[in-house]
mmCIF entry with sequence, helices, sheets and N, C-alpha, C, O atoms, coordinates in Angstrom:
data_MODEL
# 
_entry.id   MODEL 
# 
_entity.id                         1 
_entity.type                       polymer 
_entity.pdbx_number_of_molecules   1 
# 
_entity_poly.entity_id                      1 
_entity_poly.type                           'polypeptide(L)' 
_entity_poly.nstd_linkage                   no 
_entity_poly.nstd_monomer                   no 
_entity_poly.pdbx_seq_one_letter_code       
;(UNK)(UNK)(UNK)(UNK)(UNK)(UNK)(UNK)(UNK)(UNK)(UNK)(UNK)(UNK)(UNK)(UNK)(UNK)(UNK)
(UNK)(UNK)(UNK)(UNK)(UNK)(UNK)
;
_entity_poly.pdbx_seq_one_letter_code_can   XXXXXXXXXXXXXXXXXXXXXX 
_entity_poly.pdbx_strand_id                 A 
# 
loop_
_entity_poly_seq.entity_id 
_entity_poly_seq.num 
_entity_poly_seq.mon_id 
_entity_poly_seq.hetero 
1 1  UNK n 
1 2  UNK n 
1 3  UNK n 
1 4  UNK n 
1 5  UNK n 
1 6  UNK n 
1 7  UNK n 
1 8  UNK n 
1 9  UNK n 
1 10 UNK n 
1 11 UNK n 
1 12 UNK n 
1 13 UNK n 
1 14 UNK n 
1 15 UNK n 
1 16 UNK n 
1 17 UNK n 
1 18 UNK n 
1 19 UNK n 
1 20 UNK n 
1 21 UNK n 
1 22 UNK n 
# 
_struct_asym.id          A 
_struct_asym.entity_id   1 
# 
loop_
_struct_conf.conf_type_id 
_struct_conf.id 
_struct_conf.pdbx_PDB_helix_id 
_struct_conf.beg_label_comp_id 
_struct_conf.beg_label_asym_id 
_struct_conf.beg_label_seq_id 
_struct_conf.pdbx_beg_PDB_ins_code 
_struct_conf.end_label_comp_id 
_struct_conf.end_label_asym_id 
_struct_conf.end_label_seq_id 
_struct_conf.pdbx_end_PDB_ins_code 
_struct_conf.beg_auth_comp_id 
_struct_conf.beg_auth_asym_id 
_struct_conf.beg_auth_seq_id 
_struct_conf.end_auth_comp_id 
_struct_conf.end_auth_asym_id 
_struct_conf.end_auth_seq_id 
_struct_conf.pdbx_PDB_helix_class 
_struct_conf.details 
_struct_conf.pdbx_PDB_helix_length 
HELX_P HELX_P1 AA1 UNK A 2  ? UNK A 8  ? UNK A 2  UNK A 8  1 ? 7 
HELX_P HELX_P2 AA2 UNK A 17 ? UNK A 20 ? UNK A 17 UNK A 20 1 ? 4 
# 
_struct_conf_type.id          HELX_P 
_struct_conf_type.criteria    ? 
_struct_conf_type.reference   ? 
# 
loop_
_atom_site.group_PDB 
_atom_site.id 
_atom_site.type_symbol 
_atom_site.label_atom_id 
_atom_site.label_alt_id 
_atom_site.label_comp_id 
_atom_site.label_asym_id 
_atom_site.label_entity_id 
_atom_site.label_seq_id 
_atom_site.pdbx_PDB_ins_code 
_atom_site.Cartn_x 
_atom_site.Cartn_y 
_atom_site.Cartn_z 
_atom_site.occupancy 
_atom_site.B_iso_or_equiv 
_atom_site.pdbx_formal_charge 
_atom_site.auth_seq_id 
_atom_site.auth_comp_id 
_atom_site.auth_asym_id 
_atom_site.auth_atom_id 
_atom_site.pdbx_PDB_model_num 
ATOM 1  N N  . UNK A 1 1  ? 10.824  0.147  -12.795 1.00 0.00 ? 1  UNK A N  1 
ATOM 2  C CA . UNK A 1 1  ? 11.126  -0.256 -11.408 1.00 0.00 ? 1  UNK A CA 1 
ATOM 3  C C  . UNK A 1 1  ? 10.304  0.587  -10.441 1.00 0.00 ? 1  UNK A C  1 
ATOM 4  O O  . UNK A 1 1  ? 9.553   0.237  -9.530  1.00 0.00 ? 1  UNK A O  1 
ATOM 5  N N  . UNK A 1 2  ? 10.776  2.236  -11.051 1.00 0.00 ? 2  UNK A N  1 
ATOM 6  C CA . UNK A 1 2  ? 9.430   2.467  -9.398  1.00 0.00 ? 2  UNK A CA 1 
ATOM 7  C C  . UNK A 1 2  ? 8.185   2.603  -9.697  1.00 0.00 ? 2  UNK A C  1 
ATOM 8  O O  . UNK A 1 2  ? 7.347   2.781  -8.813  1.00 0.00 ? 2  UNK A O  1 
ATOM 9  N N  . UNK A 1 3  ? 7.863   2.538  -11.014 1.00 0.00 ? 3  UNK A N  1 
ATOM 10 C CA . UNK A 1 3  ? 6.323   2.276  -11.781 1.00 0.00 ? 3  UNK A CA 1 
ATOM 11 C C  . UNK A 1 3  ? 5.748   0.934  -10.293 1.00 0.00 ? 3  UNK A C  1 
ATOM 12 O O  . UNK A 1 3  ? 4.963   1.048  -9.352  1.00 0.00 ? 3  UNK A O  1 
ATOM 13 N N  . UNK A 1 4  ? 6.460   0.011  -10.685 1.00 0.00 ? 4  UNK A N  1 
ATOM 14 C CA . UNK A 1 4  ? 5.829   -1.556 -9.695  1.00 0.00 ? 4  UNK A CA 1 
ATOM 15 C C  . UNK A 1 4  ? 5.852   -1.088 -8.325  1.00 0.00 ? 4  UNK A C  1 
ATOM 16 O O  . UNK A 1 4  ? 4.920   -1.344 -7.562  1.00 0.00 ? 4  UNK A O  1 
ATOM 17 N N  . UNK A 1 5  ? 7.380   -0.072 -7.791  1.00 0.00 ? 5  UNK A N  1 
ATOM 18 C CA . UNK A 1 5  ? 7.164   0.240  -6.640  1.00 0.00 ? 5  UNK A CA 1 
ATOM 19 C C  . UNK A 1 5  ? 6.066   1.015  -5.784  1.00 0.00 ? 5  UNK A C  1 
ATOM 20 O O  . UNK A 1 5  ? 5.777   0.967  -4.589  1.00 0.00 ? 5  UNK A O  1 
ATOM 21 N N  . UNK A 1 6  ? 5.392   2.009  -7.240  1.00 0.00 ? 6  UNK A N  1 
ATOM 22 C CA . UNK A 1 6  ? 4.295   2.082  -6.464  1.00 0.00 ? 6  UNK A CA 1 
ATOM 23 C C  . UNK A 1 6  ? 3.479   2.011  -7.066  1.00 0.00 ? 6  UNK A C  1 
ATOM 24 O O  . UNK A 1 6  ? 2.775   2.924  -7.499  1.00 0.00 ? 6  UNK A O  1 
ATOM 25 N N  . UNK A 1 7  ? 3.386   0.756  -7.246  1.00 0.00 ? 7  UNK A N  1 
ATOM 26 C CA . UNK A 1 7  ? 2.192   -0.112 -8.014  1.00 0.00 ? 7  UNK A CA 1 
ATOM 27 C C  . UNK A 1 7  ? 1.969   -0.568 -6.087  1.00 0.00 ? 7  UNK A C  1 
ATOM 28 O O  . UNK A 1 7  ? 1.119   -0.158 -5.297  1.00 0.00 ? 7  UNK A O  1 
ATOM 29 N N  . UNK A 1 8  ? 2.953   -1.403 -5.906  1.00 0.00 ? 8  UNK A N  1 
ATOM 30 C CA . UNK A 1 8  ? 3.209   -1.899 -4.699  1.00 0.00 ? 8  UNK A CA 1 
ATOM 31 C C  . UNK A 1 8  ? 2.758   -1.544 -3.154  1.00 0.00 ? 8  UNK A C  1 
ATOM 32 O O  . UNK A 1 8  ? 2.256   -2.192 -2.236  1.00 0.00 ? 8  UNK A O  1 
ATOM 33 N N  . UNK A 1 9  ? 3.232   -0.063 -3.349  1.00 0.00 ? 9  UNK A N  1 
ATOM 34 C CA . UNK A 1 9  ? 2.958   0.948  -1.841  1.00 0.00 ? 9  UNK A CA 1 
ATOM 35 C C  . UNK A 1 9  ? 0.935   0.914  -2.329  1.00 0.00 ? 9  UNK A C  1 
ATOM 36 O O  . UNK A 1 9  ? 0.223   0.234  -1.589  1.00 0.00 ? 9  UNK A O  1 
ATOM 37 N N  . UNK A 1 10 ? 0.427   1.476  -3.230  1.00 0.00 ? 10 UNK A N  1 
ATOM 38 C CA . UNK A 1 10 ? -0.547  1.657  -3.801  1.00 0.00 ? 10 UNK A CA 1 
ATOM 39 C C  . UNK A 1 10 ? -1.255  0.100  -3.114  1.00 0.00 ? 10 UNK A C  1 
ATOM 40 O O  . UNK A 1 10 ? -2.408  0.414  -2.820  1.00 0.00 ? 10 UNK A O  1 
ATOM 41 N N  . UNK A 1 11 ? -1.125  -0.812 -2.893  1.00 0.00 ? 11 UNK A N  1 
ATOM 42 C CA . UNK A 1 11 ? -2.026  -1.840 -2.877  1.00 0.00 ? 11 UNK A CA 1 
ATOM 43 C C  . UNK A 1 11 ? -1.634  -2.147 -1.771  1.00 0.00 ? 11 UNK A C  1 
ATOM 44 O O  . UNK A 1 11 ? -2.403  -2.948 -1.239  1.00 0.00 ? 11 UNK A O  1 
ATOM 45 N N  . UNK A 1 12 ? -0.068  -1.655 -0.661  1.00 0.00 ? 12 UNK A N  1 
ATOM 46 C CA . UNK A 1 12 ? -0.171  -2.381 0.737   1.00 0.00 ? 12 UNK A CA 1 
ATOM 47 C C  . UNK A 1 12 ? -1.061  -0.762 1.291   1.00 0.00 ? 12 UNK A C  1 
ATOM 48 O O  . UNK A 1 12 ? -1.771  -1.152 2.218   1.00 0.00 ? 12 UNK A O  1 
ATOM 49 N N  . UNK A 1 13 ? -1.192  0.089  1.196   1.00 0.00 ? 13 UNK A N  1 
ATOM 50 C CA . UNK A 1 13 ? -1.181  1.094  1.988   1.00 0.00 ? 13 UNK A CA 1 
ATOM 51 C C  . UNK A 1 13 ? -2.581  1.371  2.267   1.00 0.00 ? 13 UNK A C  1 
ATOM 52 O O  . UNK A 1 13 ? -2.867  2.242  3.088   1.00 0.00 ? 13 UNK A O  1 
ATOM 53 N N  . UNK A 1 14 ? -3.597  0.625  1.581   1.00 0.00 ? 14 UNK A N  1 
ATOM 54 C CA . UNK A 1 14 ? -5.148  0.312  2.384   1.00 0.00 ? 14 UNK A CA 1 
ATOM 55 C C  . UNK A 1 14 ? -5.029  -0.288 3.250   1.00 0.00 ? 14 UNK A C  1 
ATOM 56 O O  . UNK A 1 14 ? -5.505  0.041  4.337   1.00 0.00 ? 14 UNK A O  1 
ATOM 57 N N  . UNK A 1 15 ? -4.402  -1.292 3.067   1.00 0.00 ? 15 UNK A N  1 
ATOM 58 C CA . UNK A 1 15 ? -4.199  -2.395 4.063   1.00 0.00 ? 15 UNK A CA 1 
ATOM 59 C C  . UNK A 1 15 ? -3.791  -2.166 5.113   1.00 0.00 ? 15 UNK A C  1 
ATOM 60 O O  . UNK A 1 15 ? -4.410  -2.638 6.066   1.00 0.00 ? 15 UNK A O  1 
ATOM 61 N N  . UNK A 1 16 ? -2.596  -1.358 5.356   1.00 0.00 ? 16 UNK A N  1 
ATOM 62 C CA . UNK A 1 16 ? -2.140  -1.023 6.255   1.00 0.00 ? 16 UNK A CA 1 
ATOM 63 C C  . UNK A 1 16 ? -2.418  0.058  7.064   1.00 0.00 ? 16 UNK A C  1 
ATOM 64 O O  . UNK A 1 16 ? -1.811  0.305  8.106   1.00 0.00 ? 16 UNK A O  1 
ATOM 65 N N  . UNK A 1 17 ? -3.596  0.904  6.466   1.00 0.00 ? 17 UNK A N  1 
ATOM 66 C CA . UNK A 1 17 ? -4.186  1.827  6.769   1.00 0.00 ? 17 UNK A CA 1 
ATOM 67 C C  . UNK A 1 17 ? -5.726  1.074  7.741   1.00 0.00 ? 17 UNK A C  1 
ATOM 68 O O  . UNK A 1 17 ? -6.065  1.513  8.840   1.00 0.00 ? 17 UNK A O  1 
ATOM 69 N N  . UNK A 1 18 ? -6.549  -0.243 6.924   1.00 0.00 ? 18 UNK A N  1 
ATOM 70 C CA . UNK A 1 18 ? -7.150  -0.584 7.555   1.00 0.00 ? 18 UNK A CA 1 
ATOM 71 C C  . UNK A 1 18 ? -6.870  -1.422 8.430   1.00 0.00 ? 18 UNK A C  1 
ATOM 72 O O  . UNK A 1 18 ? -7.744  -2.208 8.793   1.00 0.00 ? 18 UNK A O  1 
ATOM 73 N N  . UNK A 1 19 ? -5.436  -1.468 9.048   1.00 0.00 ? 19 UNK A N  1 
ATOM 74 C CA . UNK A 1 19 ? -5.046  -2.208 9.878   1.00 0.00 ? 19 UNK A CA 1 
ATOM 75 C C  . UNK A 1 19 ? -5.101  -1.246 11.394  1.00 0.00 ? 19 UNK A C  1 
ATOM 76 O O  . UNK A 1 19 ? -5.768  -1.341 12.424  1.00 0.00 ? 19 UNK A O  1 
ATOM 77 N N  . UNK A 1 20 ? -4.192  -0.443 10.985  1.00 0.00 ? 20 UNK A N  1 
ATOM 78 C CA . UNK A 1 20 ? -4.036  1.126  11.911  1.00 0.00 ? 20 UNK A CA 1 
ATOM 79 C C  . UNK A 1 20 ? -5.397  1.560  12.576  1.00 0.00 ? 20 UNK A C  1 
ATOM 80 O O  . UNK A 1 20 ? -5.410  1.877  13.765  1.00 0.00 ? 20 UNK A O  1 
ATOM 81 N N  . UNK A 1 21 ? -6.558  1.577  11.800  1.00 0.00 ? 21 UNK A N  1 
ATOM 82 C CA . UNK A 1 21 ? -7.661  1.692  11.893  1.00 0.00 ? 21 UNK A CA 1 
ATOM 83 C C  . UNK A 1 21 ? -8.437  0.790  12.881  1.00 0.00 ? 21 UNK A C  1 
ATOM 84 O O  . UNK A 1 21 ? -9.017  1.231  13.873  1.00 0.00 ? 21 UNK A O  1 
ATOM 85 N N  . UNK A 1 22 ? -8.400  -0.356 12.567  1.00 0.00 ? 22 UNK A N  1 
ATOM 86 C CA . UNK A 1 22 ? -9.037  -1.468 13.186  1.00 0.00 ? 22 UNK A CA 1 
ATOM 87 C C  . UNK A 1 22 ? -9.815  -0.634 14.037  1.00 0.00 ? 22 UNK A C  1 
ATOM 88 O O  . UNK A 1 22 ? -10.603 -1.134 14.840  1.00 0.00 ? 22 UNK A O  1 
# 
């Protein structure tokens, strides 16, 4: 379970980092 959870954080947290960024 938190293996996927941060499987999860791991793949939004570019994203949301290159969002912040813009």
């Amino acid at each position: 379970f938190f293996g996927s959870m941060i499987g999860a954080l791991a793949k939004g947290l570019p994203s949301l980092i290159s969002l912040i960024k813009k």
